[in-house]
C-alpha positions, -999 to 999 in steps of 0.1 A, spaced: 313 679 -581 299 650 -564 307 631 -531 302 595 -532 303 569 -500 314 537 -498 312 508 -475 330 471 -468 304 440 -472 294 430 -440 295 389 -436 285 375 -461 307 399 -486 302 401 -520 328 422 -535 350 438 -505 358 433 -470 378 446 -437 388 429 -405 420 422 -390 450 399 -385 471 391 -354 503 376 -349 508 365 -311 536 342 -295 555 346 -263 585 344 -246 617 357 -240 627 351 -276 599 365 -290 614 396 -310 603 430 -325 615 418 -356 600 380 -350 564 385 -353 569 418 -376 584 399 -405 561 369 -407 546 357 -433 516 341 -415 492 351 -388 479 330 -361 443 347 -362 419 358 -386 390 382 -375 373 388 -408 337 386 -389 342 404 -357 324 434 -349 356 457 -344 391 458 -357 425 460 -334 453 474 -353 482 471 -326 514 460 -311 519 453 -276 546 435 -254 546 412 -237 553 406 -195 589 390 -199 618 416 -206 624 423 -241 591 400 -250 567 415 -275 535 398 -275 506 408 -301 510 426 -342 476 434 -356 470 447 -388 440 458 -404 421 454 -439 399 479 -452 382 473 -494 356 494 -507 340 484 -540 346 517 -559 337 506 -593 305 530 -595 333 559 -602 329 570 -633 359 557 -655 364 596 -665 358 614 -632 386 632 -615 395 624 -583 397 659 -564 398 641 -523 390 614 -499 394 604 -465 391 570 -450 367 574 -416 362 548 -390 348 547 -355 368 538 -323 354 519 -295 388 521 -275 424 530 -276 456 520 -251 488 544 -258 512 537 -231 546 528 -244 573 553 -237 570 569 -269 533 581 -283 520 557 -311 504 562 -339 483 548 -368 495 543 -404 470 543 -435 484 522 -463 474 498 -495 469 462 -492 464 432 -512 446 402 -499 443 369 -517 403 376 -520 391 407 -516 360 392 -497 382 369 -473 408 377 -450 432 344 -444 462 334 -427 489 347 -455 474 375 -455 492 388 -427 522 399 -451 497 417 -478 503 453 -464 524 479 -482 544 507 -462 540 538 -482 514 563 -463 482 568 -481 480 593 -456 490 616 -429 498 593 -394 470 601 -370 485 597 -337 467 575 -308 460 607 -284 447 625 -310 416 599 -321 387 604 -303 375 568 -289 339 574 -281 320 547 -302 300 577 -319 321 599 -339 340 591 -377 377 597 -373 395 606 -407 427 599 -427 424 623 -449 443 609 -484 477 619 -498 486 624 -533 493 588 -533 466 576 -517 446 595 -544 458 574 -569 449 541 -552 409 549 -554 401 527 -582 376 536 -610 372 501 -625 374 477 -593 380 477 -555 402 500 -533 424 483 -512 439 501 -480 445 488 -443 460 504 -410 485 492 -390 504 509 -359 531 533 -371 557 509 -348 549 482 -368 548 500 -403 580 519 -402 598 496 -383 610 512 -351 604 493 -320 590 517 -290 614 510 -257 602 483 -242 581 478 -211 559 452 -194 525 444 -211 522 479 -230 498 487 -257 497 511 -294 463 496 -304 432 512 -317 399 495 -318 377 501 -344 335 489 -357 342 471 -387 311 463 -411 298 433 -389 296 466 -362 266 467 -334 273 495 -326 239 528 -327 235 542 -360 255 530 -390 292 531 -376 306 512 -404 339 524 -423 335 544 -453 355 558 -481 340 593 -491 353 604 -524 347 638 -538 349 635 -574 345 661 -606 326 650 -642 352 652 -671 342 686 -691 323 675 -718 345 688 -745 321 704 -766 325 743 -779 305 766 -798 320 790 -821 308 832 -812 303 852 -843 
């Protein structure tokens, strides 16, 4: 059995990346549903030293304000093509967190697919899937402390996404924003995690990882008893 680590490139990447998107507007038109089902982002931060996954509101009534969503590729190719997957989890480090919407938030680990996997532009904004590569962690239950990992531990599913032969793709975005249901709205609210990304300053090596525990295909051989 062995346990391998992986990182995203810091700028300038070479095979992988992480960062995140956001979609702002404002006004009293601005819906749930508006900024959710873009296509486009207003803002890349593929060279910032932290990550915002989030949605907040915004100060007019029924005005949301801000959708953030989050990359996160690790060049896994080093797996050997025959190795057995056996577990992983996904770890990051939070600088902050805001939870104050009626209902408690929560963060959703799932697969994405950028354009490049060492750039993060506009049209990516839409490049997220929905389907959990893990259990939600919810917002009061991440420490935010700058020092300590905080783990999605992978599903079944998310299993399967750890590539052998290329890069894995996942990303995080707030559980409002992933399954669609709008908290109750109130004034200037916040479900948002902040994260160190690979560009982090943080003490010590705060960066993401991917940590895969993985098994060696038996070798096949016998040898006959007599």
């Amino acid at each position: 059995m062995t346990v391998s680590t992986f990182y995203p490139d810091g700028d300038p990447e070479t095979t992988s990346v992480d960062g995140d998107l956001q979609n702002s507007n404002g006004g009293p038109d601005t819906t749930f549903a508006l900024l959710r089902d873009r296509t486009t982002s207003d803002t890349s931060f593929e060279s910032d030293p932290t990550a915002r996954p989030r949605v907040a509101s915004g100060g007019l009534t029924n005005e949301w304000n801000i959708f953030s969503r989050a990359f996160l590729l690790f060049d896994t190719s080093s797996l050997p093509d025959t190795d057995t997957i056996e577990s992983a989890t996904m770890d990051i480090v939070l600088t902050a967190k805001t939870d104050n919407f009626t209902e408690a938030g929560s963060m959703s680990m799932v697969t994405s697919s950028p354009a490049s996997n060492t750039a993060i532009v506009l049209t990516d904004y839409d490049n997220f899937g929905t389907t959990k590569q893990a259990t939600d962690r919810t917002i009061a239950g991440l420490t935010a402390d700058s020092a300590t990992y905080q783990s999605f531990t992978l599903n079944a599913t998310g299993l399967t996404n750890v590539s052998k032969t290329g890069i894995s793709k996942y990303g995080i975005r707030s559980t409002f924003d992933n399954d669609n249901t709008p908290p109750t709205w109130g004034g200037d609210l916040f479900s948002a995690i902040t994260f160190a990304t690979a560009e982090e300053i943080l003490a010590g090596d705060k960066r993401p990882k991917l940590v895969v525990t993985h098994v060696a295909a038996a070798s096949g051989k016998f040898f006959a008893v007599f």
